[in-house]
py3Dmol code that shows the C-alpha trace and the ligand (Angstrom):
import py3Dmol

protein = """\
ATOM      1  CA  UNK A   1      15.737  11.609  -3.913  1.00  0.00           C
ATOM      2  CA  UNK A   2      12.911  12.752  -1.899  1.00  0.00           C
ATOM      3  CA  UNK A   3       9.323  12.503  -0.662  1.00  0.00           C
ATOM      4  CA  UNK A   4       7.142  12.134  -3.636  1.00  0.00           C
ATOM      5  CA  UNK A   5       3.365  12.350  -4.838  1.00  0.00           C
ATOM      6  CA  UNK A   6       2.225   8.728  -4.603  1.00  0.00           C
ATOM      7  CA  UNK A   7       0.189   9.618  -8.061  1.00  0.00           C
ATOM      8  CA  UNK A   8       3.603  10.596  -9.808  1.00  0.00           C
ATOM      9  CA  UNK A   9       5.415   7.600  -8.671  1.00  0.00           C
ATOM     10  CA  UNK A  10       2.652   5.347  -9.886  1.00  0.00           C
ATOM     11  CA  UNK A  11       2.419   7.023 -12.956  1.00  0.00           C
ATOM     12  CA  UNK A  12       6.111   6.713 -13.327  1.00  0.00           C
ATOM     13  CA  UNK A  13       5.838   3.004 -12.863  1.00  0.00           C
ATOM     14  CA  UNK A  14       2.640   2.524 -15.393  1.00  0.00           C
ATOM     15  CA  UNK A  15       5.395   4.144 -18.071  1.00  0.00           C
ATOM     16  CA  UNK A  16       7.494   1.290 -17.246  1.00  0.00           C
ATOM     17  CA  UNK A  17       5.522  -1.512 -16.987  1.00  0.00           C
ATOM     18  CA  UNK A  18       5.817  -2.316 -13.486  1.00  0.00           C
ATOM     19  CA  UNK A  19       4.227  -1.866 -10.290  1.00  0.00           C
ATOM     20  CA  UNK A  20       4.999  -0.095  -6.805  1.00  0.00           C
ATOM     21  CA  UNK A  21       5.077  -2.093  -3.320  1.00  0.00           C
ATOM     22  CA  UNK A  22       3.330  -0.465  -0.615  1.00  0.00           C
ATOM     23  CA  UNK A  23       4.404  -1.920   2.455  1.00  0.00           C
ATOM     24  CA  UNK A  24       2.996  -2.045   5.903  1.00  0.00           C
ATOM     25  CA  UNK A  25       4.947  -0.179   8.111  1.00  0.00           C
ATOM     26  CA  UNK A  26       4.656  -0.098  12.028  1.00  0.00           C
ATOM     27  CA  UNK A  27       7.840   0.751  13.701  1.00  0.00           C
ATOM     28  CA  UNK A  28      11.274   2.728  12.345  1.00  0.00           C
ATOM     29  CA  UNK A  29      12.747  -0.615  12.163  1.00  0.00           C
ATOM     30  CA  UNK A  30      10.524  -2.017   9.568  1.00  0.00           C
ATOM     31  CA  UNK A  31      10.662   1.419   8.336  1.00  0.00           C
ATOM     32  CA  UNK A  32      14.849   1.061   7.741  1.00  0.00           C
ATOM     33  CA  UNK A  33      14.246  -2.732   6.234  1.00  0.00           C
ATOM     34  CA  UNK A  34      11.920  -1.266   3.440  1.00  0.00           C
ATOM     35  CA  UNK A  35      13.888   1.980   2.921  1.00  0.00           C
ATOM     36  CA  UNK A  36      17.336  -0.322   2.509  1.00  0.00           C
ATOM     37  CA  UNK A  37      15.657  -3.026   0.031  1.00  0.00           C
ATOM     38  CA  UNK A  38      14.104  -0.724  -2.028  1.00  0.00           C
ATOM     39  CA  UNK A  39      17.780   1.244  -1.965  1.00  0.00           C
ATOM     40  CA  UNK A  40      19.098  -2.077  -2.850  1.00  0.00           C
ATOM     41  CA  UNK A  41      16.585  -2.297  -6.046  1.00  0.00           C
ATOM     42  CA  UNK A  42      17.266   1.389  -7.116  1.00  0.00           C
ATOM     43  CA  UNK A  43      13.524   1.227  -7.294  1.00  0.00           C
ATOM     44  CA  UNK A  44      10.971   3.924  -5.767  1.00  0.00           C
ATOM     45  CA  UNK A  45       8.572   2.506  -2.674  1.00  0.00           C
ATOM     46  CA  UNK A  46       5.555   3.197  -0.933  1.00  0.00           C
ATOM     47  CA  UNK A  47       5.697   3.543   3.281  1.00  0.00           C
ATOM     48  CA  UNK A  48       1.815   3.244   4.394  1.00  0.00           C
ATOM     49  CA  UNK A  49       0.149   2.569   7.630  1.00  0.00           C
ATOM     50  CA  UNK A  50      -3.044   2.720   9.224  1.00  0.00           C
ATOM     51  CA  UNK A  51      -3.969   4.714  12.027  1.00  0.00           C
ATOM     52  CA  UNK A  52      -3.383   1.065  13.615  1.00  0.00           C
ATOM     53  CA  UNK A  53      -0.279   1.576  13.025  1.00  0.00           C
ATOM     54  CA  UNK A  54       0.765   4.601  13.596  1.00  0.00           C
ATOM     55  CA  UNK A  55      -1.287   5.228  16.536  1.00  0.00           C
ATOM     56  CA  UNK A  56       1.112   3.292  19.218  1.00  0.00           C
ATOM     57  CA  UNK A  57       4.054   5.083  18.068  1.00  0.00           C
ATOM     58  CA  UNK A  58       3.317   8.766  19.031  1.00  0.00           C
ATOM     59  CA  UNK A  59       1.127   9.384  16.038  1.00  0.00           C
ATOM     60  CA  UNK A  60       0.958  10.538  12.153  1.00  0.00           C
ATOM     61  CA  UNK A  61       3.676  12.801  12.778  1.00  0.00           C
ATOM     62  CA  UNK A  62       5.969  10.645  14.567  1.00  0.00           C
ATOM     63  CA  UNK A  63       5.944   8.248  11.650  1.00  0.00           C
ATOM     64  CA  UNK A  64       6.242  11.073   8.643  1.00  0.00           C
ATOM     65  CA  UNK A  65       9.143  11.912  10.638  1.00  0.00           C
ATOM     66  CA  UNK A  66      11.210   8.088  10.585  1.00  0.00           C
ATOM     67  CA  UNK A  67      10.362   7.591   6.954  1.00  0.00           C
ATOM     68  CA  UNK A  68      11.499  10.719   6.039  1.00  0.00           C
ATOM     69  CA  UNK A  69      14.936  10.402   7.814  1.00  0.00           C
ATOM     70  CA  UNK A  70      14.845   6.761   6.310  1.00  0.00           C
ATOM     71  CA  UNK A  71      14.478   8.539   2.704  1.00  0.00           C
ATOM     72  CA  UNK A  72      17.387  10.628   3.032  1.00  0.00           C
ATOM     73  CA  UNK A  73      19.316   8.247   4.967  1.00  0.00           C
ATOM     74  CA  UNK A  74      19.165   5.693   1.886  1.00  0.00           C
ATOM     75  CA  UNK A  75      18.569   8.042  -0.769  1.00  0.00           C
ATOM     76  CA  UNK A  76      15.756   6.880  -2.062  1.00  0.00           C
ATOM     77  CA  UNK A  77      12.396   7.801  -3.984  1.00  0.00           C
ATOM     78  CA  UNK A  78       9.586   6.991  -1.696  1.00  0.00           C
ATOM     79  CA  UNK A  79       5.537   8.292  -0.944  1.00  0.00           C
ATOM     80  CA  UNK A  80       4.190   8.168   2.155  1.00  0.00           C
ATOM     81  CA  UNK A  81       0.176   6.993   2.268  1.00  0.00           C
ATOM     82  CA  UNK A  82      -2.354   6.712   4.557  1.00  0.00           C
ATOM     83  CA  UNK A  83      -3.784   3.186   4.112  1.00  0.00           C
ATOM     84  CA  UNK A  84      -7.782   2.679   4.562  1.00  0.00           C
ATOM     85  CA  UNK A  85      -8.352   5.978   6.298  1.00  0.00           C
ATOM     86  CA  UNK A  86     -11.419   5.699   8.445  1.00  0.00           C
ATOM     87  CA  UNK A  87     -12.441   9.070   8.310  1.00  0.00           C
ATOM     88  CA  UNK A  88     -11.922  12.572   6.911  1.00  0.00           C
ATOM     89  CA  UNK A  89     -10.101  13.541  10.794  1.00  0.00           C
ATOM     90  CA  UNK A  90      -7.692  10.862  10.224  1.00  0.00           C
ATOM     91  CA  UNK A  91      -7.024  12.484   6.567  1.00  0.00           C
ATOM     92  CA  UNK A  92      -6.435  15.646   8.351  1.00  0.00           C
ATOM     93  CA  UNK A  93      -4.260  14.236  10.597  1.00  0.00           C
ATOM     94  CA  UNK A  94      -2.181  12.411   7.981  1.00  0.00           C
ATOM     95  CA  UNK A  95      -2.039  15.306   5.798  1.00  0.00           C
ATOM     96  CA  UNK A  96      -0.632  18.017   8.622  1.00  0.00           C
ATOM     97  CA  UNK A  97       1.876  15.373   9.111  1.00  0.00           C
ATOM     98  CA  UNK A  98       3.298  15.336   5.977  1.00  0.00           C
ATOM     99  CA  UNK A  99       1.826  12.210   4.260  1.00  0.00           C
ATOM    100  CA  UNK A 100       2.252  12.840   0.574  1.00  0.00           C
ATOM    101  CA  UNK A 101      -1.074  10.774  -0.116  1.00  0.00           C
ATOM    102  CA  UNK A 102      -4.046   9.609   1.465  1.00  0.00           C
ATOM    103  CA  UNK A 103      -6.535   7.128   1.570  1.00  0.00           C
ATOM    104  CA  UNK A 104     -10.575   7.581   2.693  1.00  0.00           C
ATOM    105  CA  UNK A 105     -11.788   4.187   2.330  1.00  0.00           C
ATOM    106  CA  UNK A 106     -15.850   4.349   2.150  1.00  0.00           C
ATOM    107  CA  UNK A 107     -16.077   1.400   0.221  1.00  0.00           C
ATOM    108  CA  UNK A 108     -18.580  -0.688   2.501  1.00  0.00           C
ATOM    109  CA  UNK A 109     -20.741   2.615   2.017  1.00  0.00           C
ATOM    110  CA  UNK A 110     -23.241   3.363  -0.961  1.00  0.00           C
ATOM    111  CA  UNK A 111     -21.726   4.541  -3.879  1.00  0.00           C
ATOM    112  CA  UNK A 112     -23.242   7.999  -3.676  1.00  0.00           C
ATOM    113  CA  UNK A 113     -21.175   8.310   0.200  1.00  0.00           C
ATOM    114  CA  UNK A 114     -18.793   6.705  -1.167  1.00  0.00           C
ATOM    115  CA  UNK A 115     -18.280   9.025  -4.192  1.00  0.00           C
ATOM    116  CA  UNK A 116     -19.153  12.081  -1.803  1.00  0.00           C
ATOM    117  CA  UNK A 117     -16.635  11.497   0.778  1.00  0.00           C
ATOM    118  CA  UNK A 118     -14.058  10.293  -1.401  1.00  0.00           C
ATOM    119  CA  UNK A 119     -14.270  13.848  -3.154  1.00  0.00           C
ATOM    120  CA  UNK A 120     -13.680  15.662  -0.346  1.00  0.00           C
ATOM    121  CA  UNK A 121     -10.753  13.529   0.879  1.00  0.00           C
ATOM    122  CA  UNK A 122      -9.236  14.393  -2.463  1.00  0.00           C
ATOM    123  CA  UNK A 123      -9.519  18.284  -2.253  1.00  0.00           C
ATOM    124  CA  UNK A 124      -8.319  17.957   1.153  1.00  0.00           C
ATOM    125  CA  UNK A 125      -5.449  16.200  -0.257  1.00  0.00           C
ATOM    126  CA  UNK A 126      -4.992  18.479  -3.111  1.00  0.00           C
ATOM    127  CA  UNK A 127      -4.642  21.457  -1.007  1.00  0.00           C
ATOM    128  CA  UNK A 128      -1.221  20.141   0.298  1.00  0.00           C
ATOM    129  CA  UNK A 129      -0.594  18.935  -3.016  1.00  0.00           C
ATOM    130  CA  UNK A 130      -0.777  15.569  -1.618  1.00  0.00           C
ATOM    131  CA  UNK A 131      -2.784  12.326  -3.965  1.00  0.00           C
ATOM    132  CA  UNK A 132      -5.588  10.476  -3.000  1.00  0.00           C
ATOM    133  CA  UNK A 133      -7.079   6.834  -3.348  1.00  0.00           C
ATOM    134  CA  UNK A 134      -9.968   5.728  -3.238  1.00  0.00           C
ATOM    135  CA  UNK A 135     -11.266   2.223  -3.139  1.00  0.00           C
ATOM    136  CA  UNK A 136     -14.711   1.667  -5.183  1.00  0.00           C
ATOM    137  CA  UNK A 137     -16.099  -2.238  -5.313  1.00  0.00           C
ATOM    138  CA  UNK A 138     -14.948  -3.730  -1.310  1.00  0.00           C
ATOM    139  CA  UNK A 139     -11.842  -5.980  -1.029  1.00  0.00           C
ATOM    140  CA  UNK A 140     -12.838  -7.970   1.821  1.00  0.00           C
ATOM    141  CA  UNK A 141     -11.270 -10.495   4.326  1.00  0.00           C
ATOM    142  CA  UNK A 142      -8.865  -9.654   7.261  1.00  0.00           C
ATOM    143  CA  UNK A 143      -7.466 -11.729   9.922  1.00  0.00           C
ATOM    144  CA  UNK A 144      -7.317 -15.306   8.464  1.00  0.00           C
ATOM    145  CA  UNK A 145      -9.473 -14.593   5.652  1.00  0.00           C
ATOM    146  CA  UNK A 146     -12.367 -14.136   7.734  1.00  0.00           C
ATOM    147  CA  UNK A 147     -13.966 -10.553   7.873  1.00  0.00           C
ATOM    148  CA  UNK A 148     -16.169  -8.504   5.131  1.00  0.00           C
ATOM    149  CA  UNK A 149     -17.331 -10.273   2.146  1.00  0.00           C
ATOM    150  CA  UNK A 150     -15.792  -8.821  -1.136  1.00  0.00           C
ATOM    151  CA  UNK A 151     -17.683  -7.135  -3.542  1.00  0.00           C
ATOM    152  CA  UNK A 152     -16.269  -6.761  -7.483  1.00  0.00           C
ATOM    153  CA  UNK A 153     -15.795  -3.204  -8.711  1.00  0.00           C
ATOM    154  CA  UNK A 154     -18.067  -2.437 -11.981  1.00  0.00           C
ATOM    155  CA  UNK A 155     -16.460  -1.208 -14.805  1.00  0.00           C
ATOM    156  CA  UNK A 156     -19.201   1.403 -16.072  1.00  0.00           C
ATOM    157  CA  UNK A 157     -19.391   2.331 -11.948  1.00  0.00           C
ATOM    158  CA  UNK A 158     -16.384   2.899 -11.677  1.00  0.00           C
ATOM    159  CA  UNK A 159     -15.667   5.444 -14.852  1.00  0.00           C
ATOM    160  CA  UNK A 160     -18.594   8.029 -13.130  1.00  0.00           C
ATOM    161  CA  UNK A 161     -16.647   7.734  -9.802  1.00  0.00           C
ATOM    162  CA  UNK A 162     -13.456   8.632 -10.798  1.00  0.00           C
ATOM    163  CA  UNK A 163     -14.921  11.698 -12.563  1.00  0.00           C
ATOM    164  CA  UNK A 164     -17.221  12.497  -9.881  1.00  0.00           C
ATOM    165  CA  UNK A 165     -14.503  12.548  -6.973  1.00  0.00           C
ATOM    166  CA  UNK A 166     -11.411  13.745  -8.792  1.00  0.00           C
ATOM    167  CA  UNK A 167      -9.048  10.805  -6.804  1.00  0.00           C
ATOM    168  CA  UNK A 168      -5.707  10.570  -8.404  1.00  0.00           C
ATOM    169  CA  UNK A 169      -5.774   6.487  -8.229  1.00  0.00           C
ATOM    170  CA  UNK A 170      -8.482   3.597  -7.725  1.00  0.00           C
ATOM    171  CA  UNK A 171      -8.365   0.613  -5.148  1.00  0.00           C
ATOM    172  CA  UNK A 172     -10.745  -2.110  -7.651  1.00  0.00           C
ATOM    173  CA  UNK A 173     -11.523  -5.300  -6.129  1.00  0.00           C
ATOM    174  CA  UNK A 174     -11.030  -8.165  -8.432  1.00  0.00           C
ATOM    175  CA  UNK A 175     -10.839 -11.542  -6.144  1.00  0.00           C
ATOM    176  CA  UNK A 176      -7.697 -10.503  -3.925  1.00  0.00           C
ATOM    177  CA  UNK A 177      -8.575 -10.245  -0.601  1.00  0.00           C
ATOM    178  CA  UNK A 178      -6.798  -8.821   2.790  1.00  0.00           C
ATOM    179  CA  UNK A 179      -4.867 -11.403   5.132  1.00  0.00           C
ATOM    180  CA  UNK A 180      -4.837 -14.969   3.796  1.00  0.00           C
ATOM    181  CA  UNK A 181      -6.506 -16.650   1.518  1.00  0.00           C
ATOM    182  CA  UNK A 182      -9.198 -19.124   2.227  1.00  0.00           C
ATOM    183  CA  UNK A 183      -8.741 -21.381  -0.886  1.00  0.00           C
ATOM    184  CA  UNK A 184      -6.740 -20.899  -4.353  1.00  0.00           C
ATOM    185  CA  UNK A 185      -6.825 -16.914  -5.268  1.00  0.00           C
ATOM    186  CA  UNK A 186      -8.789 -16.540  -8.448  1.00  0.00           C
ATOM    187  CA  UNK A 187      -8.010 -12.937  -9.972  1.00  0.00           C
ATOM    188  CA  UNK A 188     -10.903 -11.725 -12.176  1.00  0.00           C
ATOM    189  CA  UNK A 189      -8.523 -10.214 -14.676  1.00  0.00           C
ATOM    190  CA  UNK A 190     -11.515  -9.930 -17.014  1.00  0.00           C
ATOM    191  CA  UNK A 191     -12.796  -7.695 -14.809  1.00  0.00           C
ATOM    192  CA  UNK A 192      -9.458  -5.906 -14.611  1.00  0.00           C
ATOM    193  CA  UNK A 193      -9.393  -5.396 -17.848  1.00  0.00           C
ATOM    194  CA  UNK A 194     -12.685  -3.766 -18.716  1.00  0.00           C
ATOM    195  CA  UNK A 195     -11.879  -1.319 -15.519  1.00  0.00           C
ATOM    196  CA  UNK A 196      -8.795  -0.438 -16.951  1.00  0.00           C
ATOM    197  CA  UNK A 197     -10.299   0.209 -20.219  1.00  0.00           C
ATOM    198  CA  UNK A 198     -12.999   2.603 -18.765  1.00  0.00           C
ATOM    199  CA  UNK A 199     -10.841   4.402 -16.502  1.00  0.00           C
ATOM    200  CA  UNK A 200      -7.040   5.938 -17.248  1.00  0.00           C
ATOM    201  CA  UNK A 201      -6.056   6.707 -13.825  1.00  0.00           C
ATOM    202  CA  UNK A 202      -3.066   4.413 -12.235  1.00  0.00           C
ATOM    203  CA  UNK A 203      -4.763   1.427 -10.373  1.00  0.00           C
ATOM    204  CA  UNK A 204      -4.579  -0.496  -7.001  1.00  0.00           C
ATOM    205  CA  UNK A 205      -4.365  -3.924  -5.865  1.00  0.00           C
ATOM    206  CA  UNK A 206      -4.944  -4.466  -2.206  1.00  0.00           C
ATOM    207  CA  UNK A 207      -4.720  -8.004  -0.910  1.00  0.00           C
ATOM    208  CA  UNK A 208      -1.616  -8.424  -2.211  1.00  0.00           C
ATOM    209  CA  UNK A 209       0.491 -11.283  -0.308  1.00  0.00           C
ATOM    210  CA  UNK A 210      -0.280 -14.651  -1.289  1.00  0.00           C
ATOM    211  CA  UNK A 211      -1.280 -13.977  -5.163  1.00  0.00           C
ATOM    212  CA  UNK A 212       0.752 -16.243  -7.410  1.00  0.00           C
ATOM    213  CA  UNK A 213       3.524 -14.490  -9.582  1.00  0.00           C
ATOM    214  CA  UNK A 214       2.074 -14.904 -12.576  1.00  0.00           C
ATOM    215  CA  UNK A 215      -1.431 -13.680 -11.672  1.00  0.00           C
ATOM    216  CA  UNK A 216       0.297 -10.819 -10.402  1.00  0.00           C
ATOM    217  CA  UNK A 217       2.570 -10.017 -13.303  1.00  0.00           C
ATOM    218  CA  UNK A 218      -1.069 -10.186 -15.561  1.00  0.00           C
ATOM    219  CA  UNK A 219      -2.563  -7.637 -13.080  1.00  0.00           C
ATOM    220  CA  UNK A 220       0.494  -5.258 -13.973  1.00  0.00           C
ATOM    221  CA  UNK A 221       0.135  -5.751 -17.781  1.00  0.00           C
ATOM    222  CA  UNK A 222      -3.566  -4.575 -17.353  1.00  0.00           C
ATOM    223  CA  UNK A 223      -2.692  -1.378 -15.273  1.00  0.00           C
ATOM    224  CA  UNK A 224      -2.201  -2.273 -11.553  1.00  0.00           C
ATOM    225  CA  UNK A 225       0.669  -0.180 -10.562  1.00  0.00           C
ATOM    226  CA  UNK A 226       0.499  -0.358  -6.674  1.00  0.00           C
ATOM    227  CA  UNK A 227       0.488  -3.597  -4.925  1.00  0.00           C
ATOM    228  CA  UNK A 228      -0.307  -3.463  -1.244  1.00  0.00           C
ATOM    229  CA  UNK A 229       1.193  -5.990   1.011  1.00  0.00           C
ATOM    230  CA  UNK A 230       0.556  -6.560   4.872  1.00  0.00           C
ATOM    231  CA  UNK A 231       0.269  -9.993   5.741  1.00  0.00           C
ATOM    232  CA  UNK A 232       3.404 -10.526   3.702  1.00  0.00           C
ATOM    233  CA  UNK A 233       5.761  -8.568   5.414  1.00  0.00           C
ATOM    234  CA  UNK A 234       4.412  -9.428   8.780  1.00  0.00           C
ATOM    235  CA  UNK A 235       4.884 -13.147   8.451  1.00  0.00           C
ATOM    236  CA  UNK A 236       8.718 -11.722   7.498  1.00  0.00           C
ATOM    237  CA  UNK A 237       9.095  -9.752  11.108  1.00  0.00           C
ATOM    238  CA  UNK A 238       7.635 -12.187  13.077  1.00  0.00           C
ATOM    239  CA  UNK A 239      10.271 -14.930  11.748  1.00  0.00           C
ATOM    240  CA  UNK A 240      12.768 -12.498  12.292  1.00  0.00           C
ATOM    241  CA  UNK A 241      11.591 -12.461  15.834  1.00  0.00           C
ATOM    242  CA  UNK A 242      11.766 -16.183  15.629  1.00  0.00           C
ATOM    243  CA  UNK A 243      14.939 -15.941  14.225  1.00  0.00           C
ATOM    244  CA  UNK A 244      15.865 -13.143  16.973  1.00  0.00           C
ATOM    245  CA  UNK A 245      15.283 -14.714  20.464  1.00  0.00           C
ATOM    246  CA  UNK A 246      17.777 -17.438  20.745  1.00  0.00           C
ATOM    247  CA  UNK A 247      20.030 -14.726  20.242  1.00  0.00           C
ATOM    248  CA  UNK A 248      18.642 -12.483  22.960  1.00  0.00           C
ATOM    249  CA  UNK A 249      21.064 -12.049  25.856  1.00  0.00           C
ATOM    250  CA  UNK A 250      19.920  -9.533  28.903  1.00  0.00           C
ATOM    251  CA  UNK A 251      23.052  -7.754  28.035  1.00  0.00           C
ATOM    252  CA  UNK A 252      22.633  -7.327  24.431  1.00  0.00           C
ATOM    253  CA  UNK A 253      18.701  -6.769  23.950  1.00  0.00           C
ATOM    254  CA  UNK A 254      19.720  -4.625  20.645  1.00  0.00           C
ATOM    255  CA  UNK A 255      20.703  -8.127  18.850  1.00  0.00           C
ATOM    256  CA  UNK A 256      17.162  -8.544  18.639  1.00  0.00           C
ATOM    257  CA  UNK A 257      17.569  -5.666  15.554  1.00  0.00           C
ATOM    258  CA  UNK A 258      20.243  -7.446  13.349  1.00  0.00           C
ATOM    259  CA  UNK A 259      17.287 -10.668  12.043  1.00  0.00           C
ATOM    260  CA  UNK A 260      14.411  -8.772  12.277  1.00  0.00           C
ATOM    261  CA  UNK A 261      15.573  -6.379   9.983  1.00  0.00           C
ATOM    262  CA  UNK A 262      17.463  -8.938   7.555  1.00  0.00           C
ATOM    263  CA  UNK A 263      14.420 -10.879   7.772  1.00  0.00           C
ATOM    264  CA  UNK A 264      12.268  -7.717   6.375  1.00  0.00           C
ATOM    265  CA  UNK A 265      15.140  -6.625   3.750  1.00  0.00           C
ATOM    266  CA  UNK A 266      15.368  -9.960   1.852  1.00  0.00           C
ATOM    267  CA  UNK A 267      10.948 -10.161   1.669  1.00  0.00           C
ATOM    268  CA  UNK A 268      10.856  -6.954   0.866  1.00  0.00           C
ATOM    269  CA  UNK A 269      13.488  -7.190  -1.985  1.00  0.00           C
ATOM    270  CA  UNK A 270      11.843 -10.198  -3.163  1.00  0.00           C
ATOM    271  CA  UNK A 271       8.235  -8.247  -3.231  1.00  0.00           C
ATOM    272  CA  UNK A 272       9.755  -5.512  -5.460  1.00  0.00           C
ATOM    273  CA  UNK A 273      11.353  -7.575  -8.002  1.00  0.00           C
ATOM    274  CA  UNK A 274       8.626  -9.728  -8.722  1.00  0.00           C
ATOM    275  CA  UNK A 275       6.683  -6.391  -9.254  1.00  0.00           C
ATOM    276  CA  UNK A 276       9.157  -5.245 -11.776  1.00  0.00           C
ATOM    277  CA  UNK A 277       9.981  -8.674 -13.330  1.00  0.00           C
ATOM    278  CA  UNK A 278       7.845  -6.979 -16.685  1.00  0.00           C
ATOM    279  CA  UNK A 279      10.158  -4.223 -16.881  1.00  0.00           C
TER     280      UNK A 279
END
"""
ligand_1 = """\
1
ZN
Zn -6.324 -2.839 1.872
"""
view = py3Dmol.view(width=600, height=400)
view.addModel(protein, "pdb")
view.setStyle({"model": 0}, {"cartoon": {"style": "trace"}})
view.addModel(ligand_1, "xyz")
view.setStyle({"model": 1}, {"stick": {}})
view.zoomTo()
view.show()
């Protein structure tokens, strides 16, 4: 059990009909919650964060270093990723630290910066034998739904990216968006399908939380094999907060631990067997 290639994990999953979770992660106690469900489910996981998130807790490094203890500590198969990387520094930075995959997201850029920067984030990413995604087509939202406007990734577009950049998996946008959604989520799974049938690299949903089951379980079936959830697990920690200060004493602050992470366990859990309910 080990830190693993985010490509090989996903490709592992494609062979068995289900899809990875890649959580959120902020803190080494969300960290533990995702290490001990997915320990629970015998089933590999992805840890990702943004420089958002890693930022206020000493850095890249300071988070390779809790997930990796977590991995041991629960024995588990797990990848580390860099989640909508903002620029090729923050790849760097990610990389040095020991992320076993990255993300350069470009996707609100042209396709020709898109395609050129993506490239270069995956033979940065290749030199440490790390993976690398790339997200081509724009999943939009953010904070309530509201943010960018989302933009559908084209089939026959897609196909000349993946050979022009050499990524080792592809973000598509298909009707999920980040944060909540506005009205009902409508999956283009059309659109899914005739991307999946031009390209043969593993494939990423982002926008997970919120999608109906079944919607998701189609997504799988047509090649998704990494499922990203944020908003998800958040709602989780903060009603494990909830959950957490009645039972906040000034002499036992620590208590504060015990719902918070049972709160993240049991979503987290739930999250992973719904993505391997094909199996
Ligand atoms: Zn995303």
């Amino acid at each position: 059990m080990a830190l693993c290639r985010m490509d090989d994990l996903m490709i592992q999953a494609r062979k068995q009909g289900i899809a990875l979770g890649a959580f959120e992660c902020w803190d080494s106690l969300n960290i533990q919650g995702i290490a001990q469900a997915a320990a629970k489910c015998k089933t590999p996981v992805i840890f990702q964060a943004t420089a958002m998130e890693y930022t206020p807790i000493g850095g890249a490094e300071a988070l390779a270093c809790m997930v990796n203890f977590y991995i041991k500590r629960y024995d588990i198969d797990a990848a580390l990723h860099l989640d909508h990387g903002n620029n090729l520094e923050q790849v760097d930075e990610c990389l040095k630290a020991g992320f076993s995959s990255v993300m350069l997201d470009a996707s609100i850029m042209s396709f020709e910066d898109n395609a050129r920067l993506s490239a270069e984030a995956a033979k940065m990413a290749h030199a440490y034998n790390a993976s690398c995604e790339a997200e081509l087509g724009h999943v939009g939202g953010g904070d309530g739904g509201e943010g960018t406007e989302s933009v559908l990734t084209v089939p026959e577009e897609a196909e000349e990216f993946v050979r022009r950049t050499n990524v080792d998996c592809l973000a598509v946008a298909i009707g999920t968006v980040h944060g909540d959604y506005k009205g009902k989520p409508e999956l283009r799974l059309d659109r899914l399908a005739a991307i999946a049938d031009k390209v043969s690299l593993p494939l990423v949903l982002h926008g997970g939380s919120g999608t109906p089951p079944e919607l998701l379980q189609e997504a799988i079936r047509l090649g998704i094999a990494k499922i990203n959830i944020y908003t998800d697990i958040n709602k989780a920690f903060l009603a494990g907060i909830e959950d957490a200060r009645s039972r906040l004493t000034p002499s036992l602050a620590g208590n504060f631990y015990v719902p918070v992470r049972e709160a993240l366990i049991a979503k987290t859990e739930e999250l992973i067997k719904l993505f391997r309910r094909g199996q």
